[in-house]
N, C-alpha and C positions, 0 to 999 in steps of 0.2 A: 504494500500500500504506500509506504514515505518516497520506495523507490518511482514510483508510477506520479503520484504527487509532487515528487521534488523534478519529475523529468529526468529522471538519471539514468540515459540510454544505457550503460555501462551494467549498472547495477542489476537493473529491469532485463536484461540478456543477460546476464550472469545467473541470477537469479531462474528463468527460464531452462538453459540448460541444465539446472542441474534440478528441474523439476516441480517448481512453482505453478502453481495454478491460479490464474488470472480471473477466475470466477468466485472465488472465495470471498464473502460478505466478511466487512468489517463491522463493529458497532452502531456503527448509520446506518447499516443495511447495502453500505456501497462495495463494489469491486476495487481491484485495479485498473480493468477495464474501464467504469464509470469514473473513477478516480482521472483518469488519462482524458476521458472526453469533457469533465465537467471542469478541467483547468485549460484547456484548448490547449493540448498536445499534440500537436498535430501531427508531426512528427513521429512522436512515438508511436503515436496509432498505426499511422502507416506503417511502419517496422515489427508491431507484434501483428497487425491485421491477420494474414494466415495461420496466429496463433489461437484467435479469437474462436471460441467454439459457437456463441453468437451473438448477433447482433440485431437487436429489436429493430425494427424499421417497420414497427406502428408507433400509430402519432401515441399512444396514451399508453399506458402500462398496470394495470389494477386501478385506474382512475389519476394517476399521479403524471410526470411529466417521463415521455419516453426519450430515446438518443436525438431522437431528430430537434424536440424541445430544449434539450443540455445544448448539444452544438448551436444551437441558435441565438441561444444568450448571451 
């Protein structure tokens, strides 16, 4: 999560190879994943993207805001 939140390509690849899962809910209920779209990583997105097992692309999520709504803010 700090790695995906601080941007740290390095770490967030490190972290990966040796078997980190980018879907695991933190406290908030957030990923890494969400973590990387809701700071405008863009970057990093694109570089774990094939790592991404998925990615919502409905507008709403249980009534809340989905990826498309994070990216847009």
């Amino acid at each position: 999560m700090l790695a995906s939140f601080l941007n740290n390509f390095d770490t967030v690849n490190f972290l990966l190879e040796n078997g980190s899962d980018l879907h695991i809910k933190n406290t908030n209920g957030l990923s890494a994943v969400d973590e990387i779209i809701r700071n405008d990583h863009k970057e990093l997105f694109e570089c774990i993207y094939d790592r991404v097992k998925y990615v919502k692309r409905d507008l709403t999520s249980h009534g809340s805001f989905g990826f498309i709504h994070i990216a847009a803010g």
